[in-house]
C-alpha positions as CSV (number, residue, x, y, z in Angstrom):
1,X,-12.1,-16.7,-15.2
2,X,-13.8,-19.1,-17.4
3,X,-14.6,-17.4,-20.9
4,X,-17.7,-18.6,-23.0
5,X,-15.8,-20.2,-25.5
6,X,-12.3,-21.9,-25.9
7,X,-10.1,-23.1,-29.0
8,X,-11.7,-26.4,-29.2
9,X,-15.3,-24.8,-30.1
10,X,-13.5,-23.0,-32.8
11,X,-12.0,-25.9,-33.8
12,X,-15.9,-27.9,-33.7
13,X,-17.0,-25.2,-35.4
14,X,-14.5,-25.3,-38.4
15,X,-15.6,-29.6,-38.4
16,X,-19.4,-28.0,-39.1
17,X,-18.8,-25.7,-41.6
18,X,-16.9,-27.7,-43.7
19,X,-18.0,-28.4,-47.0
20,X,-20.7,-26.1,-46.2
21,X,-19.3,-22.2,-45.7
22,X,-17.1,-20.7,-48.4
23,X,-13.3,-20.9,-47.2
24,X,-12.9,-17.2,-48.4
25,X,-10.5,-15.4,-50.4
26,X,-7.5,-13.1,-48.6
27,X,-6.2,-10.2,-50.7
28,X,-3.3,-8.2,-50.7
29,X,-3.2,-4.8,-51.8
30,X,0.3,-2.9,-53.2
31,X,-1.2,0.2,-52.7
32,X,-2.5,-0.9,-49.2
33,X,1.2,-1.9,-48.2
34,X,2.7,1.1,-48.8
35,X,0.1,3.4,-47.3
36,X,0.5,1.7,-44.2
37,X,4.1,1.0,-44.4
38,X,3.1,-3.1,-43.3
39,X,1.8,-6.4,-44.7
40,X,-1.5,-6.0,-45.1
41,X,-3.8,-9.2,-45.4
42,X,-7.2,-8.7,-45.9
43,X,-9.6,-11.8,-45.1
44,X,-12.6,-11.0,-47.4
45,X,-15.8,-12.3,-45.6
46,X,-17.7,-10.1,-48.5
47,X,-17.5,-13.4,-50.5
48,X,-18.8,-15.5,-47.6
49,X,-22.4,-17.0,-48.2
50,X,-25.1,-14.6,-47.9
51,X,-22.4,-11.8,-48.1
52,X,-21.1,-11.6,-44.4
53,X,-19.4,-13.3,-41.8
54,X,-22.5,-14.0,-39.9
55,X,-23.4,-16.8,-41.7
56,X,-20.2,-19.0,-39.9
57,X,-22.0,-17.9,-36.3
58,X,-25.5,-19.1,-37.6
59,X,-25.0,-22.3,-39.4
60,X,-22.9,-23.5,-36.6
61,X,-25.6,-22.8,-34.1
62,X,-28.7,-24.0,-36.3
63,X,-26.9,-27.6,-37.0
64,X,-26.0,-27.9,-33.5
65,X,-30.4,-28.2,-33.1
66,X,-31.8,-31.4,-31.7
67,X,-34.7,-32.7,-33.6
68,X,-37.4,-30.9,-31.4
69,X,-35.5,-27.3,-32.5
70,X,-35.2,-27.9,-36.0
71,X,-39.0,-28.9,-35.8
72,X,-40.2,-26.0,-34.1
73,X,-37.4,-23.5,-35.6
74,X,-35.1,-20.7,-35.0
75,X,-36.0,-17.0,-34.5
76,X,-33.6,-13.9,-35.0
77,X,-33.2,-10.6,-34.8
78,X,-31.0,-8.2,-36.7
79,X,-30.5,-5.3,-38.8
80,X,-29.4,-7.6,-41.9
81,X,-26.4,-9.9,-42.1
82,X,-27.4,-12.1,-39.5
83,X,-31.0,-12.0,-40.9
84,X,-29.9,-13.1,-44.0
85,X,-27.3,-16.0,-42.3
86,X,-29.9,-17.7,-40.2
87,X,-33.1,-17.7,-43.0
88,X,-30.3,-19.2,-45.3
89,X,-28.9,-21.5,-42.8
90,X,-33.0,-22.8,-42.0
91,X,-33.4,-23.2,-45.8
92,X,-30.0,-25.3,-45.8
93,X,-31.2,-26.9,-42.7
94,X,-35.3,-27.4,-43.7
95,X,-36.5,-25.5,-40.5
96,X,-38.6,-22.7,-40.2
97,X,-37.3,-19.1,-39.3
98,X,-39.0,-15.8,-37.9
99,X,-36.7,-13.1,-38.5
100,X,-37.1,-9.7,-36.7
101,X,-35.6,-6.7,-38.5
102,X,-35.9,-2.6,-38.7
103,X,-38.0,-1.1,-40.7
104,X,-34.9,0.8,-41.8
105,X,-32.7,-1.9,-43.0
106,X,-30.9,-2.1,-46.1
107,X,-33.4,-3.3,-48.5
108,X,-31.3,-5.3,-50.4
109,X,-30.7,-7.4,-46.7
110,X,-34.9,-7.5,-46.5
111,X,-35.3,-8.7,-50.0
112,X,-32.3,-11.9,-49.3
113,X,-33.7,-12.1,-45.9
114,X,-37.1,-13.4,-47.6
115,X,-36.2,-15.1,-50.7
116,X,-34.3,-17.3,-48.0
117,X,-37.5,-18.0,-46.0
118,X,-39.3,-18.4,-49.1
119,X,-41.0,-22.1,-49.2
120,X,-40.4,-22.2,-45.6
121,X,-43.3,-23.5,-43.2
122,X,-44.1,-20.8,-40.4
123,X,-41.5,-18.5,-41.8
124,X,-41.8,-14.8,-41.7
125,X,-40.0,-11.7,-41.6
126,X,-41.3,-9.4,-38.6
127,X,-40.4,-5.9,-38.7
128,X,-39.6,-3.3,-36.0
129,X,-38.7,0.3,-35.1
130,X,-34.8,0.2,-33.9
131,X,-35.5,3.8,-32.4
132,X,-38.1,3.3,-30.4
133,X,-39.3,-0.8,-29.9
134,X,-37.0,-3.8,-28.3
135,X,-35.8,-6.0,-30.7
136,X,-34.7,-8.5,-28.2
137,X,-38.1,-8.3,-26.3
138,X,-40.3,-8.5,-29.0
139,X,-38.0,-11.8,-30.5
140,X,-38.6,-13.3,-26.9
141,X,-42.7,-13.2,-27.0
142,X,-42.5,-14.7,-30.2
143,X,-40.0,-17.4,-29.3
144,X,-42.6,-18.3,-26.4
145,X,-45.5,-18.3,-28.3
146,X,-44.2,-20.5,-30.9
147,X,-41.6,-22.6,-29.2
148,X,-38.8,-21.4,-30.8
149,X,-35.4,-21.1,-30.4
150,X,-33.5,-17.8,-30.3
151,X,-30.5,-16.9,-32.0
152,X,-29.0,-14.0,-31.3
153,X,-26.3,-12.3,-33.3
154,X,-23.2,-12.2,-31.3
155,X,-23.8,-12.7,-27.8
156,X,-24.2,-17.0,-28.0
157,X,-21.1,-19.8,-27.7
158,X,-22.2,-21.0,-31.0
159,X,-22.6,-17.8,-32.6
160,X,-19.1,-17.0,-30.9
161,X,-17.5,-20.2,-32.2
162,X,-18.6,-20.0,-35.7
163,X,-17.3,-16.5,-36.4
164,X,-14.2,-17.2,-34.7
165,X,-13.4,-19.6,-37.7
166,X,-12.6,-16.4,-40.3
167,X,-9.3,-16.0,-38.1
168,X,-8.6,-19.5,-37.9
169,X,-8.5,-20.1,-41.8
170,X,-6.7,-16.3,-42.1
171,X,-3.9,-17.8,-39.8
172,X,-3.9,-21.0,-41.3
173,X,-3.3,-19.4,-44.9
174,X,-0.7,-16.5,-44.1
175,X,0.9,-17.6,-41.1
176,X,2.2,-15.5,-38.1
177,X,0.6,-11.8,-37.7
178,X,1.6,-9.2,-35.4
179,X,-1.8,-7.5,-35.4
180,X,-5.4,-8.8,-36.1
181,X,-8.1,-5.9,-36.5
182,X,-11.6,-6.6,-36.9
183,X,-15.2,-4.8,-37.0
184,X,-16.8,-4.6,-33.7
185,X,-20.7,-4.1,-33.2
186,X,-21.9,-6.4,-30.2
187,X,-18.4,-8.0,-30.1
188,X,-19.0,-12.0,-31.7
189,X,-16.9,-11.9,-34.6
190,X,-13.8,-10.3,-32.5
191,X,-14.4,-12.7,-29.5
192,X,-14.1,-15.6,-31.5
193,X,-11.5,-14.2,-33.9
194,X,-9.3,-13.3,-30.4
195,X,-9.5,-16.7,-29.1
196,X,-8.8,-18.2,-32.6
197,X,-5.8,-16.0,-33.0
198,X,-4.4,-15.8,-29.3
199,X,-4.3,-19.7,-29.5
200,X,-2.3,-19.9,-32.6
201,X,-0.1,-17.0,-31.7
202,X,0.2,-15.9,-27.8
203,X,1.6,-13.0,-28.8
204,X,-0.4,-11.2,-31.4
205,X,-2.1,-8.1,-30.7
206,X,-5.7,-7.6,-31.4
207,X,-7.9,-4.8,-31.9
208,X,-11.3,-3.8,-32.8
209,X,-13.2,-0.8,-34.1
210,X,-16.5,0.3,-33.8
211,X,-18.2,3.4,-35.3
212,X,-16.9,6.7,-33.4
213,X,-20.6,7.7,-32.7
214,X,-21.1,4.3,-31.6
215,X,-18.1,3.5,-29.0
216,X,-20.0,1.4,-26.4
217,X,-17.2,-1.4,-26.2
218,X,-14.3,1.4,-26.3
219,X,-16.2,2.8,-23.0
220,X,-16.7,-0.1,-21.2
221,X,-13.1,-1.7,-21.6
222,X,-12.5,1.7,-20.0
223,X,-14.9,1.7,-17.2
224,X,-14.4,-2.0,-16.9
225,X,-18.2,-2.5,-17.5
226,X,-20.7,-3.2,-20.2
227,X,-21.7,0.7,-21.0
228,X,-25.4,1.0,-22.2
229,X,-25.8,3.8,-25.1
230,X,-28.7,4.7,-27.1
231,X,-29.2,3.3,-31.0
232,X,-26.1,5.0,-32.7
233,X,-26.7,7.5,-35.8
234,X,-23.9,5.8,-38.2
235,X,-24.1,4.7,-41.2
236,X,-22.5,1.1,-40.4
237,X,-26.1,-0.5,-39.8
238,X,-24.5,-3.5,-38.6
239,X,-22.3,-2.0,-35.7
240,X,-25.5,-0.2,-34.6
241,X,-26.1,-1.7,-31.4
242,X,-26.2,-0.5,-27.6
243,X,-23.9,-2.4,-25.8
244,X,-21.7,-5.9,-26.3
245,X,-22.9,-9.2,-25.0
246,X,-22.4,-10.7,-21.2
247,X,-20.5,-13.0,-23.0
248,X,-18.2,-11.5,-25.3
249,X,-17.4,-9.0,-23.1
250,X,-15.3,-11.0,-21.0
251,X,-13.5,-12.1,-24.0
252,X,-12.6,-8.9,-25.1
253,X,-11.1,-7.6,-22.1
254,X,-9.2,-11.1,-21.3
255,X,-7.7,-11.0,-24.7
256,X,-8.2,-7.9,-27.1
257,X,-5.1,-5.2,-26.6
258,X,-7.8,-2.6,-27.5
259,X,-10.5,-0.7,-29.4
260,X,-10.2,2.2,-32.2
261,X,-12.9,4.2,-33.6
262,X,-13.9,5.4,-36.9
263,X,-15.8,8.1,-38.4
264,X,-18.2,7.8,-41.5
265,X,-16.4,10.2,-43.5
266,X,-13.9,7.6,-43.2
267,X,-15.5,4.8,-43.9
268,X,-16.7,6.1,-47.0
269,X,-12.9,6.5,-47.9
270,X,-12.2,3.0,-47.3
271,X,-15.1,2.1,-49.4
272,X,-13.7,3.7,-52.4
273,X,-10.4,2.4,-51.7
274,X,-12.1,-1.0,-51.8
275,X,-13.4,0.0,-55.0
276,X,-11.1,1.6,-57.0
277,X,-8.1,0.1,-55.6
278,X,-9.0,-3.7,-55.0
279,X,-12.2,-4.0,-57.0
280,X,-14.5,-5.2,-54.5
281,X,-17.8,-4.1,-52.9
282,X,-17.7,-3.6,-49.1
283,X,-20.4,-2.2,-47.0
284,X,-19.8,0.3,-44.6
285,X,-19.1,-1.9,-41.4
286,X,-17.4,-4.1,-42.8
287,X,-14.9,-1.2,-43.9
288,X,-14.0,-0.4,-40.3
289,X,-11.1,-3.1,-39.8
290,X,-9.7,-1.6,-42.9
291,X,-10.8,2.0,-42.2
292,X,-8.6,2.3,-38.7
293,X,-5.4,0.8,-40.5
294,X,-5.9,3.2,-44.1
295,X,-7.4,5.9,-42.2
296,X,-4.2,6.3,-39.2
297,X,-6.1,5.8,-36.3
298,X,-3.6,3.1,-35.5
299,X,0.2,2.8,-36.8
300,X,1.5,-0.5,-37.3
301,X,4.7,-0.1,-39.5
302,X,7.0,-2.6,-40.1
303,X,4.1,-5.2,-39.2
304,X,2.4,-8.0,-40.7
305,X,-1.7,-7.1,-40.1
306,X,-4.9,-9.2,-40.1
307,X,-7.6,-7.5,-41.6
308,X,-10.9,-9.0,-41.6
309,X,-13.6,-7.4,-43.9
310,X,-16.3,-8.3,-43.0
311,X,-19.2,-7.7,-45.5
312,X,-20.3,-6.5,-48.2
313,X,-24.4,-6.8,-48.3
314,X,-25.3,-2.7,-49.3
315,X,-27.8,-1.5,-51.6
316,X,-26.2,0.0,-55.1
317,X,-28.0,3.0,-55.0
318,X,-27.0,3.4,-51.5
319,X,-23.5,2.5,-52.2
320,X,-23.0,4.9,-55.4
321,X,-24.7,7.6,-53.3
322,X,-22.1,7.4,-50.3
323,X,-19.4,6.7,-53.0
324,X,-20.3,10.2,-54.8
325,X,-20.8,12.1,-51.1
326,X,-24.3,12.6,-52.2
327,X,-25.4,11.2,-48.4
C-alpha cells in the first residue's frame, strides 16, 4: 500500500523550513530518568514559532501555494495551534487567511490567532460551536465562496510532511532511540514523526497517546477502521477531535507499534512536573507524550525514549487553575 507521504517529503519539508522554523531545544531531565528508569529526551515544540508544532505542517503547506493561492488565500479550521500556525505563516507569506475556530478556545490562541491576521487583506477569524456546528463544513462554503484554499490540520501530505520534521531534527541531534512517543489528536504530527523515525531507524518502536476520554485512533487500530466518536470532554483542546484522517490513518497502522491513553488527572501531573521540575510551560496536550512515559501507562526501562512535547499555547489563569486543582 502506498502511504500519503514518504521520507523524501520530510526531507522537502526540512529544505522549506529552513531558516524559517525554530530548530527547537531537546531537554533532558535527571529527575525524568530515574522515574522512568530510561533516557529520556524531550523535543520541546513549546518553543516552536507560534508555540506549537503546527506551525512546521502549515508553513510547509502555505509556501508550497502557486501564485493564484497565495492571491486568493488559505482558510483553516482549528481549536488553536494550527489557528495560530497558518494566520502567522499568511502574515510570513503576505496572503490572506480565514480562520474558523470554537467559541470555546483558549483565549490566549484567539487573541495570537488575530494579531497574526492583523493588517491582512480579507482576513478574519470566524467562530463556531465544536458541540453542535461542522467545523469542516462550514470551512468548505467559505473556501467556495471565496476561492480559497483549505488547510486542514492533520489530515494533508503537506501538513503531514512538515510535522514530520520535529522527529527528523530529534534523531538528527540524539541519535538512535528505542521508542518515539508523541501526542495524538487527528494523527499528523505522529504520521509524519513515524515515517521520519522508521526511516532513520527500521527498528524503533513508536507510540502515540490520545486523551483516555477521547481514544478514537486506539479504537480504530483495533477494529481496523477509522472509528467516528462524538467531541471528547478533555481538557487537551487540541486532541479534541472525532476521528483521524483518511490519510494518516494508514500511516499509523503501517508503522506505529501502538496507542496509550491518558487521563486529565494525569496530565495535570505532567504539567507540574514540567513546571517545577524542568521549568517550562506545556499545555495540556502537549503533556500527553510525556504523561504516558511519567505517568506508567507504558514501561520502557533500560531504553532510550523520544518524547516530543508538543506545545505549550494555554492561558495563565487557566494554567495556575489546573496547576492548583482548582478546575
Amino acid at each position: 500500500m502506498t502511504l500519503a507521504i514518504d521520507f523524501g517529503d520530510i526531507e522537502q519539508a526540512a529544505r522549506r523550513l529552513s531558516g524559517v522554523a525554530h530548530r527547537t531545544p531537546v531537554m533532558r531531565s535527571r529527575q525524568a530518568d530515574e522515574r522512568c528508569g530510561a533516557s529520556v529526551f524531550f523535543k520541546c515544540e513549546n518553543f516552536q514559532r507560534m508555540g506549537a508544532f503546527k506551525f512546521r505542517g502549515a508553513y510547509n503547506a502555505l509556501s508550497s501555494f502557486t501564485p493564484e493561492q497565495r492571491r486568493a488565500g488559505a482558510i483553516a479550521f482549528s481549536s488553536g495551534n494550527h489557528a495560530q500556525a497558518v494566520a502567522l505563516s499568511a502574515q510570513l507569506l503576505g496572503m490572506p487567511a480565514v480562520i474558523v475556530m470554537p467559541k470555546d478556545a483558549p483565549q490566549i490562541k484567539l487573541d495570537a490567532t488575530r494579531g497574526y491576521l492583523q493588517g491582512l487583506p480579507r482576513s478574519e477569524v470566524l467562530l463556531f460551536d465544536r458541540y453542535s456546528e461542522d467545523r469542516e463544513a462550514l470551512c468548505r462554503r467559505v473556501a467556495d465562496e471565496r476561492g480559497m484554499t483549505m488547510i486542514p490540520p492533520f489530515d494533508h501530505p503537506l501538513v503531514m510532511a512538515g510535522q514530520g520534521t520535529a522527529a527528523l531534527e530529534l534523531i538528527d541531534e540524539v541519535g538512535a532511540l528505542d521508542a518515539l512517543l508523541v501526542c495524538v489528536g487527528g494523527g499528523g504530527l505522529i504520521a509524519g514523526c513515524a515515517v521520519a523515525a522508521k526511516h532513520r531507524l527500521p527498528e524503533i518502536a513508536v507510540f502515540g497517546v490520545e486523551p483516555e476520554a477521547g481514544n478514537d485512533v486506539q479504537r480504530s487500530l483495533q477494529r481496523g477502521e477509522i472509528v467516528h466518536i462524538d467531541t471528547p470532554r478533555t481538557i487537551a483542546d487540541g486532541a479534541q477531535t472525532q476521528a483521524c484522517g483518511r490519510l494518516t490513518f494508514p500511516v499509523i497502522q503501517a508503522l506505529v507499534s501502538g496507542v496509550l491513553t491518558v487521563n486529565d488527572a494525569q496530565l495535570v501531573a505532567t504539567m507540574r512536573f514540567f513546571a517545577s521540575r524542568m521549568k517550562l510551560v506545556v499545555e495540556p496536550t502537549g503533556c500527553l507524550a510525556a504523561a504516558a512515559l511519567l505517568e506508567g501507562a507504558i514501561e520502557l526501562r533500560g531504553a532510550r525514549v523520544g518524547v516530543i512535547v508538543s506545545g505549550g499555547n494555554i492561558d495563565l489563569p487557566r494554567y495556575g487553575a489546573l496547576l492548583q486543582g482548582m478546575v
